[in-house]
VOPAGU-2260 file (C-alpha; in pm, 1 decimal, decimal comma):
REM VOPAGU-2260
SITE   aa  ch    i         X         Y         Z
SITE  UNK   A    0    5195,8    -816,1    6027,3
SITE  UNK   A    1    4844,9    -863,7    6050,9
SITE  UNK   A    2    4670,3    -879,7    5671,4
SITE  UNK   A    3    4283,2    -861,4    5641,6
SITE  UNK   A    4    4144,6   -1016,1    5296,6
SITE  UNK   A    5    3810,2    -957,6    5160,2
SITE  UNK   A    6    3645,8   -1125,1    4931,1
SITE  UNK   A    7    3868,7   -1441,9    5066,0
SITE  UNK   A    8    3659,0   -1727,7    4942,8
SITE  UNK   A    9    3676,4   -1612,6    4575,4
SITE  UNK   A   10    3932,6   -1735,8    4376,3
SITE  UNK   A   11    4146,7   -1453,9    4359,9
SITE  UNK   A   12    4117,2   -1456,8    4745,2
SITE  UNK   A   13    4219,8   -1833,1    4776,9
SITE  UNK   A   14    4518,0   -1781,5    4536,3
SITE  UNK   A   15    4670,9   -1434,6    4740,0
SITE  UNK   A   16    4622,1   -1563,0    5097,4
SITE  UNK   A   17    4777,3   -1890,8    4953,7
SITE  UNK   A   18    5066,6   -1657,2    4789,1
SITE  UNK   A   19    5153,6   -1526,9    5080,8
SITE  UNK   A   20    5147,5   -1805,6    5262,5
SITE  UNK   A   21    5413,1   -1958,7    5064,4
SITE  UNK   A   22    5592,9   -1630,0    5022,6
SITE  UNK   A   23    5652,3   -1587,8    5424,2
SITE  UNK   A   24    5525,6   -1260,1    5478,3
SITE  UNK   A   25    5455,9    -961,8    5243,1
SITE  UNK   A   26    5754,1    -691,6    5199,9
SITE  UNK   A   27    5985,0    -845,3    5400,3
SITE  UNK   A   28    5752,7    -892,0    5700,1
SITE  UNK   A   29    5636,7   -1184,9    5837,5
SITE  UNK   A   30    5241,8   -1270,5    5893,6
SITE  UNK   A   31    5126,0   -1360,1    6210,3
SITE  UNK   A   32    4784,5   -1308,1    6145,2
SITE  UNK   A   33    4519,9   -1326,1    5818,3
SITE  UNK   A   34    4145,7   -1190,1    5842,1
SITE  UNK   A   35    3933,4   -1367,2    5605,8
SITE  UNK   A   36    3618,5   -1260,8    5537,2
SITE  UNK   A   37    3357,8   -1300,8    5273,2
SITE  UNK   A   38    2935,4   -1377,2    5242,2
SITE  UNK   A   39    3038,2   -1755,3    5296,8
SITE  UNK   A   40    3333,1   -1876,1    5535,6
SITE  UNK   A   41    3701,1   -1854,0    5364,6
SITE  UNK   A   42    3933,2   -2129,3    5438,6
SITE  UNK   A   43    4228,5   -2146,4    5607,9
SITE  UNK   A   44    4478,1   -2151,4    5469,2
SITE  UNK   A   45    4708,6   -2461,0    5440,6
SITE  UNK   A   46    5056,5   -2455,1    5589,7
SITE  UNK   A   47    4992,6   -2126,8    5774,2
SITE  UNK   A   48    5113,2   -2166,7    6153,2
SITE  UNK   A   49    4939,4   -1830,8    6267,8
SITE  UNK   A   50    4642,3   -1668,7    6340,4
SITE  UNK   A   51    4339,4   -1681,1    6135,8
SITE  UNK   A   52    3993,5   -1521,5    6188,9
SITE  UNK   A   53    3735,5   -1651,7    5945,7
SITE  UNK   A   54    3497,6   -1365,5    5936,0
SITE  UNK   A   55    3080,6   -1403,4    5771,1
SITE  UNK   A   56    2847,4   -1164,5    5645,7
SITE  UNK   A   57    2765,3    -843,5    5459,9
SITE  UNK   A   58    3033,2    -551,3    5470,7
SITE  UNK   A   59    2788,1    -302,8    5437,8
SITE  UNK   A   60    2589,0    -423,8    5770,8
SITE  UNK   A   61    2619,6    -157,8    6070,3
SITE  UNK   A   62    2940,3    -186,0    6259,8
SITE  UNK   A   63    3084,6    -492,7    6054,3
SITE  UNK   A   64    3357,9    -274,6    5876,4
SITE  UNK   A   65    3420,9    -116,5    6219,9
SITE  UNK   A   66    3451,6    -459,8    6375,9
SITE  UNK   A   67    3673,3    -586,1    6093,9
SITE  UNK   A   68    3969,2    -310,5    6165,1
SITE  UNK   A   69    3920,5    -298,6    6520,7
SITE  UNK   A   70    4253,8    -456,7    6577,0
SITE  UNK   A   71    4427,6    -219,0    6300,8
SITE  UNK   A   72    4529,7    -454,2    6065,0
SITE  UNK   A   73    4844,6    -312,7    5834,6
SITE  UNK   A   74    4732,1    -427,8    5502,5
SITE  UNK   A   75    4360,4    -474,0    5373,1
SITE  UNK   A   76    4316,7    -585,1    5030,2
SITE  UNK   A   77    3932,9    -520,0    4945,4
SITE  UNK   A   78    3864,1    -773,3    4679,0
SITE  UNK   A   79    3459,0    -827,6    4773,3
SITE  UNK   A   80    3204,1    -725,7    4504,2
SITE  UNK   A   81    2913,3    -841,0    4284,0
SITE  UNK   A   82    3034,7    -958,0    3959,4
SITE  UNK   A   83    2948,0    -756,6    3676,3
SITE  UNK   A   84    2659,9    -940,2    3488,5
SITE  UNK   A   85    2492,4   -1007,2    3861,2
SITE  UNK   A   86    2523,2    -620,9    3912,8
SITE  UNK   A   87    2356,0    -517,8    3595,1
SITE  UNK   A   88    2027,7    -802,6    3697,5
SITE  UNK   A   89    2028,8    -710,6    4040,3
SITE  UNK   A   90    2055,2    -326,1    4046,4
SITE  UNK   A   91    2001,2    -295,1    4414,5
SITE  UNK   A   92    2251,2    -571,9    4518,3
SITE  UNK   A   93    2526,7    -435,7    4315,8
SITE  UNK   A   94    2555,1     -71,2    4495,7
SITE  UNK   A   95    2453,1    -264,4    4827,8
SITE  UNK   A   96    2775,4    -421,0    4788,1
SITE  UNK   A   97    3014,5    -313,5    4517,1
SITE  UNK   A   98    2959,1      51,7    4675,6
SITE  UNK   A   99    2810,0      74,9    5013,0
SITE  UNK   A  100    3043,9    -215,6    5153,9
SITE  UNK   A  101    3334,0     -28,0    5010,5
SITE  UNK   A  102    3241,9     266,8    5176,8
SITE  UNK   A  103    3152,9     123,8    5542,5
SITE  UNK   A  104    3515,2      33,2    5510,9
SITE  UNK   A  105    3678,8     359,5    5400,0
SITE  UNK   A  106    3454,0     505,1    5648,6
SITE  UNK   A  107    3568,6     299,3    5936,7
SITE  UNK   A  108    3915,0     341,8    5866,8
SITE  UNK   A  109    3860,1     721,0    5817,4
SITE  UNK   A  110    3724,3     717,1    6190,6
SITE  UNK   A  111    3983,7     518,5    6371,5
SITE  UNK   A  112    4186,4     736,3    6516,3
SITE  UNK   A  113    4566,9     736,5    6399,9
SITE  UNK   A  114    4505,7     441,8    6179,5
SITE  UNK   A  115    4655,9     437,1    5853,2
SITE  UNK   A  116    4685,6      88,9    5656,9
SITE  UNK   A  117    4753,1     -27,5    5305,8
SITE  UNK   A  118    4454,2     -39,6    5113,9
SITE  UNK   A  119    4414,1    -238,8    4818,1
SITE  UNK   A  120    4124,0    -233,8    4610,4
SITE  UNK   A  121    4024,9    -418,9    4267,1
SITE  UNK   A  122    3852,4    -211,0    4034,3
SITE  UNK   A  123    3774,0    -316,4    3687,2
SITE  UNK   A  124    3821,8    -195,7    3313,6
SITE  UNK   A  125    3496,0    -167,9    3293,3
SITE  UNK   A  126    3505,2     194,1    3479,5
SITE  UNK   A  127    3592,6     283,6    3124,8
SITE  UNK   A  128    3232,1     330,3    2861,5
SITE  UNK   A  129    3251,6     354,6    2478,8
SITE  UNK   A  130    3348,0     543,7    2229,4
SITE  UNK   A  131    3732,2     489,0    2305,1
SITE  UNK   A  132    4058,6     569,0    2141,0
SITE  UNK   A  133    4230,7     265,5    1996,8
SITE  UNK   A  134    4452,9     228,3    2350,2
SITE  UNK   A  135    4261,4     322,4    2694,7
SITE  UNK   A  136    4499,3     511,6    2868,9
SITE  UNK   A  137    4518,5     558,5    3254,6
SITE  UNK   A  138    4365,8     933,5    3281,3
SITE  UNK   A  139    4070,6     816,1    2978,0
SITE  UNK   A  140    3733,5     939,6    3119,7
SITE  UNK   A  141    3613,6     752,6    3313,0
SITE  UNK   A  142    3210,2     702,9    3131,7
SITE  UNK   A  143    3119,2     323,0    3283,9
SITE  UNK   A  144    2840,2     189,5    3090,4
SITE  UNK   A  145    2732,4     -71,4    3321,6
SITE  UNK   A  146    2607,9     -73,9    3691,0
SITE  UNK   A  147    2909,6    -243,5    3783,7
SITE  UNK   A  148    3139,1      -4,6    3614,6
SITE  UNK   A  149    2976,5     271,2    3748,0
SITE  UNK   A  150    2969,1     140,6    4125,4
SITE  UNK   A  151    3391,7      24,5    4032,8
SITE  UNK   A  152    3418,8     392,7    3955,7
SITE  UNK   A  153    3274,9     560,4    4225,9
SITE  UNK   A  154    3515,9     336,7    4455,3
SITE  UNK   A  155    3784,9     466,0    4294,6
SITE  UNK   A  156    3661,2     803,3    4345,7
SITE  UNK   A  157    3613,6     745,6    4717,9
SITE  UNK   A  158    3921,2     575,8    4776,6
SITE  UNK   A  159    4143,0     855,4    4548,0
SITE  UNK   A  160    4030,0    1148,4    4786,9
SITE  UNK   A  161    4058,2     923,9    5163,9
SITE  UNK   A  162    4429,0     840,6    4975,9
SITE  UNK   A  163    4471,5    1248,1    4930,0
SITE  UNK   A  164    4308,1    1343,9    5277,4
SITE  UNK   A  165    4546,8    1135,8    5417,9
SITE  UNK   A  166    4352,2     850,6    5589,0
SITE  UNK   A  167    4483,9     549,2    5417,3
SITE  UNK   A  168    4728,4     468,7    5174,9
SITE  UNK   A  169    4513,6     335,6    4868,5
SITE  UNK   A  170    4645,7     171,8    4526,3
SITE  UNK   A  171    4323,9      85,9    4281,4
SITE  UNK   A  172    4439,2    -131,3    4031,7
SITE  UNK   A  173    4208,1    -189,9    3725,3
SITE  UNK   A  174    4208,8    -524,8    3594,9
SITE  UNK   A  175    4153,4    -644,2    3294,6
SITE  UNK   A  176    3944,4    -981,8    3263,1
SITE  UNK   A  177    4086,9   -1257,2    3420,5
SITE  UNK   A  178    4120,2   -1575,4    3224,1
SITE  UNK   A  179    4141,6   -1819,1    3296,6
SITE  UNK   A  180    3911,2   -1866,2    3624,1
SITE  UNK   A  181    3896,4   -2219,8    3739,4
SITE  UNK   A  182    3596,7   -2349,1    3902,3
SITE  UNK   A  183    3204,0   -2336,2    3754,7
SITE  UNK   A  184    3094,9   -2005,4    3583,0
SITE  UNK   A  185    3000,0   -1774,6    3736,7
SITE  UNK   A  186    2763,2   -1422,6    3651,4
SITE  UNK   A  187    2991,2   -1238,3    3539,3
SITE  UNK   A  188    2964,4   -1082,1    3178,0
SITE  UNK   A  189    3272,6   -1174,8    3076,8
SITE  UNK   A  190    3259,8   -1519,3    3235,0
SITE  UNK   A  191    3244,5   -1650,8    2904,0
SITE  UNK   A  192    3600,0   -1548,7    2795,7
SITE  UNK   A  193    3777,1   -1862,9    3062,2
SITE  UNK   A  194    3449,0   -2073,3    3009,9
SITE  UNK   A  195    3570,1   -2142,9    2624,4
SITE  UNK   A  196    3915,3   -2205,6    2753,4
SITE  UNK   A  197    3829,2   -2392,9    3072,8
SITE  UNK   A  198    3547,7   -2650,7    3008,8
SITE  UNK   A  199    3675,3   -2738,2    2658,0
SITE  UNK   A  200    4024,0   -2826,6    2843,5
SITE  UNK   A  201    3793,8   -3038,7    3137,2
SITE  UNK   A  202    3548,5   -3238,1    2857,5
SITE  UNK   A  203    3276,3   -3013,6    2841,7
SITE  UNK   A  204    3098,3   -2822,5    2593,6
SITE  UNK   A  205    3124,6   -2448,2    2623,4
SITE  UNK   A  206    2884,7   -2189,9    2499,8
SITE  UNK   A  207    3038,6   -1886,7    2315,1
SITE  UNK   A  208    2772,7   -1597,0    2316,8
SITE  UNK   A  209    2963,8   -1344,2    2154,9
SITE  UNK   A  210    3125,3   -1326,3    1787,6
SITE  UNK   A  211    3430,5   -1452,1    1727,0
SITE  UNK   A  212    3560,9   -1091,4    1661,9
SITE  UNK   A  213    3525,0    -952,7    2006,3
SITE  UNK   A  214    3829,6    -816,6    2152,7
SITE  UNK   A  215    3909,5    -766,5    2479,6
SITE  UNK   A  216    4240,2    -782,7    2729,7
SITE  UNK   A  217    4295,1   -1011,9    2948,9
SITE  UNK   A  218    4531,7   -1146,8    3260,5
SITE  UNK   A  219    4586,3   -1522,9    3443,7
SITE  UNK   A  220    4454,5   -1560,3    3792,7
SITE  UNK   A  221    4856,9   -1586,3    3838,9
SITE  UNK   A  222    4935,5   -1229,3    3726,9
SITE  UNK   A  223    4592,5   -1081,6    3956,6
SITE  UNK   A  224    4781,0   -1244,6    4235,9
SITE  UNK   A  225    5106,6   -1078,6    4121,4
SITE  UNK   A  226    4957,4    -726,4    4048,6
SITE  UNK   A  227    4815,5    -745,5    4409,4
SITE  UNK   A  228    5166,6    -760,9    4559,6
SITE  UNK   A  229    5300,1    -528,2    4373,4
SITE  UNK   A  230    5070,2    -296,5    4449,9
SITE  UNK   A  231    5094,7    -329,9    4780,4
SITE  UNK   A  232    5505,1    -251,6    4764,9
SITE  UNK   A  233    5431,2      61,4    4561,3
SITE  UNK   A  234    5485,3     397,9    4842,6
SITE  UNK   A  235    5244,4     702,3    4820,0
SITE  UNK   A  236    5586,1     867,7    4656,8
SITE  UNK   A  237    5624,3     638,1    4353,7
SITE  UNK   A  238    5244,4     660,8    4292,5
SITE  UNK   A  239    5159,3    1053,1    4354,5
SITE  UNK   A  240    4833,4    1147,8    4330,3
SITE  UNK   A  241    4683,2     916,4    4055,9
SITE  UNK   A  242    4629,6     553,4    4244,5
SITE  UNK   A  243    4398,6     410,6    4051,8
SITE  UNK   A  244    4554,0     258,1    3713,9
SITE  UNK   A  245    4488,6      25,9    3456,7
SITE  UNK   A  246    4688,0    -312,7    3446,6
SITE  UNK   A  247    4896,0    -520,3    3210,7
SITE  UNK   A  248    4732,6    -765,6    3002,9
SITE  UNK   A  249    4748,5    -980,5    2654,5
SITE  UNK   A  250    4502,0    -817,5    2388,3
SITE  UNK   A  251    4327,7   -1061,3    2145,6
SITE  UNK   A  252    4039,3   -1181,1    1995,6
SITE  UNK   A  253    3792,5   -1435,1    2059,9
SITE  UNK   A  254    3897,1   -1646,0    1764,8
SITE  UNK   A  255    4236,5   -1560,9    1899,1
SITE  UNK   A  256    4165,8   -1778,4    2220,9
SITE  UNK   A  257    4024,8   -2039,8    2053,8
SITE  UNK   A  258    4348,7   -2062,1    1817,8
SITE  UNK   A  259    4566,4   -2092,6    2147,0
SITE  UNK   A  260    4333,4   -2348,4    2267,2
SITE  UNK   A  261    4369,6   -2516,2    1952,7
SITE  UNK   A  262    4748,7   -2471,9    1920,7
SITE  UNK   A  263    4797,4   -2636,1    2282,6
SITE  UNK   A  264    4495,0   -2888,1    2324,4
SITE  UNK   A  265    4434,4   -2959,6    1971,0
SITE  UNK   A  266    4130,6   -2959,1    1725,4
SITE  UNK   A  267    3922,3   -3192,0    1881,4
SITE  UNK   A  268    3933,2   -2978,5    2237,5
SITE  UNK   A  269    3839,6   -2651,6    2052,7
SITE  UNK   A  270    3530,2   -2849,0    1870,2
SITE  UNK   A  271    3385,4   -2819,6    2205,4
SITE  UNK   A  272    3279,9   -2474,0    2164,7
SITE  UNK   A  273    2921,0   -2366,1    2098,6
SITE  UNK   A  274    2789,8   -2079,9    1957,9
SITE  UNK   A  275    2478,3   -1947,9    2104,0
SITE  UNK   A  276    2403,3   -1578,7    2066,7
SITE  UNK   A  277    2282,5   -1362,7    2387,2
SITE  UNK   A  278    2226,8   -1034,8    2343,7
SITE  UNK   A  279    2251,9    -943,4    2714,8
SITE  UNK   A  280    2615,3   -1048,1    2699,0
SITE  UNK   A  281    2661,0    -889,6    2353,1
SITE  UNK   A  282    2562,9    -568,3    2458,0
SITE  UNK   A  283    2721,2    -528,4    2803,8
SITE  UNK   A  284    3079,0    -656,7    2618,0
SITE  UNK   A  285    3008,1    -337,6    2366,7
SITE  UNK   A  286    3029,5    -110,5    2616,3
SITE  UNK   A  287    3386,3    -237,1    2741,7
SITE  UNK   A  288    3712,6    -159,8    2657,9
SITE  UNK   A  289    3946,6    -357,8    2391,9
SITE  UNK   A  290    4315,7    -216,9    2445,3
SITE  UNK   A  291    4440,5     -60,8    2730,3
SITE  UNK   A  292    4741,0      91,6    2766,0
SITE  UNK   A  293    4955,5      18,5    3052,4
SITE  UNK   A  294    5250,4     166,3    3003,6
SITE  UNK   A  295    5265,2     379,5    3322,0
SITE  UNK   A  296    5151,2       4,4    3532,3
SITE  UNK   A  297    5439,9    -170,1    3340,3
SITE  UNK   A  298    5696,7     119,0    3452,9
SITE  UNK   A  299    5600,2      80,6    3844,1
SITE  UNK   A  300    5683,9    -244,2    3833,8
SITE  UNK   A  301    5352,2    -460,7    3692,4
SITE  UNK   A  302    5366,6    -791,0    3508,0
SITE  UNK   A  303    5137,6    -949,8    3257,8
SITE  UNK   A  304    5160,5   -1276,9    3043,4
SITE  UNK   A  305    5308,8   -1168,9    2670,7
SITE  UNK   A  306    5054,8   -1376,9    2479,8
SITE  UNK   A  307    4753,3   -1583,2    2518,1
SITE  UNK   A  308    4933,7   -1944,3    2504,0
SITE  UNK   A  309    5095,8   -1822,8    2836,7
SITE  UNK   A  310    4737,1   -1808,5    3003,0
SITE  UNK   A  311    4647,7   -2081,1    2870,9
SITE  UNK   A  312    4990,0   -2307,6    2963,0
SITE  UNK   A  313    4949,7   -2164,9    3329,9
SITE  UNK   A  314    4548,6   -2252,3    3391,2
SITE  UNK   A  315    4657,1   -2618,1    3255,0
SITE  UNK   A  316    4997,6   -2614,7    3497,5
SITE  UNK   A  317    4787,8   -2432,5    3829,4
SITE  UNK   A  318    4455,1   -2615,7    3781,5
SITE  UNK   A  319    4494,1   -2933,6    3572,5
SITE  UNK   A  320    4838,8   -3047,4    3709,9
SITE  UNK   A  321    4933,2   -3020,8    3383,7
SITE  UNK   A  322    4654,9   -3277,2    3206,2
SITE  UNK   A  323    4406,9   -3182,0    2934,4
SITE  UNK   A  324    4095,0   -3354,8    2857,4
């Protein structure tokens, strides 16, 4: 089986190719060969005794998507994109990539002849824009209030209609904000949400910009991996015609972090938290959802953590080895 990841020096990349690395293969198949490709070189990965092509540059370039399925891989999980606060600064950099490299790819796939691969893609909650219910459900309008939302949503679109013309066979998954994400921050909107978890639990200070009361749904790097392989299990039967859906995740509040962190690291960890208003964050984090309901994710098979200690417990057991600060 020959798997393509894009996207593969970001840390959801590292942590699948590294997941099926140790799994042996991906439904019941061996891999005997990974495509990695991202703006800066992936690595390979450790223990692997196959092939591995390390691939550079933009997606959306003429003939890279082309050149990237030329040898018809079987699965492609399509994890590359702008995060979302970089998207809503850089306006033209955020369709250059969150949309036009999506669609090279769809397009290249759509014109190889008799090629028809798993395709994974990542969307986002934030496809979803304000006023909403008190639980998003999977067929909520879809209203994005952001650039990235909107450029999440027209993937979806795109890759909904190449699943029902029969060129691919697509699963979006939605996911909810994934905390906690090791590593330095990054642009994203919601980076905050595993900065006030993560840097507390390394030593450092962490800025809050947000009120305590903001709620929001999140997921472990660990259960992004997991919801990836599932997805890519699920058959074009057990999904119908509705591919893109919302994932499981813990629901809580800001405050209701910090009293995990507190619970687990003690009060002297959590005292590392500073509050320092920004109203860019504030008012892209409006516009996103708070509850999201899952249900029809949790009955095909997707997993989530059952409370925030559990994300937590697992960033301090996968990145930490298990010591705090």
């Amino acid at each position: 089986m020959h798997v393509v990841v894009t996207g593969a020096a970001g840390m959801i990349g590292r942590k699948l190719t590294a997941r099926l690395v140790k799994d042996g293969g991906l439904n019941g198949k061996p891999i005997d060969k990974f495509t990695l490709t991202d703006v800066v070189a992936a690595e390979k990965p450790a223990g692997f005794g196959g092939k591995v092509d390390i691939v550079t540059g933009d997606m959306a370039a003429p003939g890279a998507a082309e050149k990237l399925i030329a040898e018809r891989p079987d699965v492609i999980f399509h994890l590359a994109g702008v995060v979302s606060g970089e998207a809503e600064i850089d306006f033209d950099k955020g369709y250059h990539v969150n949309l036009d490299g999506t669609r090279a790819l769809l397009e290249a796939i759509r014109h190889a002849e008799g090629y028809h691969p798993k395709f994974i893609f990542t969307s986002s909650i934030a496809v979803y824009g304000a006023p909403f219910p008190h639980a998003i459900p999977d067929d909520f309008h879809l209203t994005p209030l952001t650039s990235y939302g909107t450029q999440k949503a027209i993937s979806e679109l795109l890759l909904a209609d190449y699943n029902r013309r029969g060129f691919l066979d697509g699963v979006g998954i939605r996911l909810p904000t994934i905390c906690v994400r090791p590593g330095k921050p990054n642009k994203a909107a919601s980076g905050f949400f595993s900065g006030i978890i993560r840097e507390p639990l390394a030593g450092h200070e962490a800025i809050l910009p947000v009120a305590d009361t903001v709620r929001h749904t999140h997921a472990s790097p660990r259960a992004a991996v997991g919801f990836l392989l599932h997805a890519a299990t699920l058959t074009r039967e057990q999904l119908g015609p509705r591919i893109n859906l919302a994932m499981p995740g813990v629901c809580c509040t800001v405050a209701e972090q910090i009293d995990s962190l507190t619970r687990i690291a003690g009060p002297q960890v959590a005292a590392r938290i500073k509050r320092q208003p920004d109203e860019l964050i504030m008012r892209i984090v409006s516009g996103w959802s708070e509850r999201i309901d899952a249900r029809r994710a949790a009955e095909l098979g997707f997993k989530a953590e059952k409370n925030f200690d559990e994300i937590v417990k697992a960033h301090i057991e996968d990145e930490l080895g298990g010591k705090i600060a």
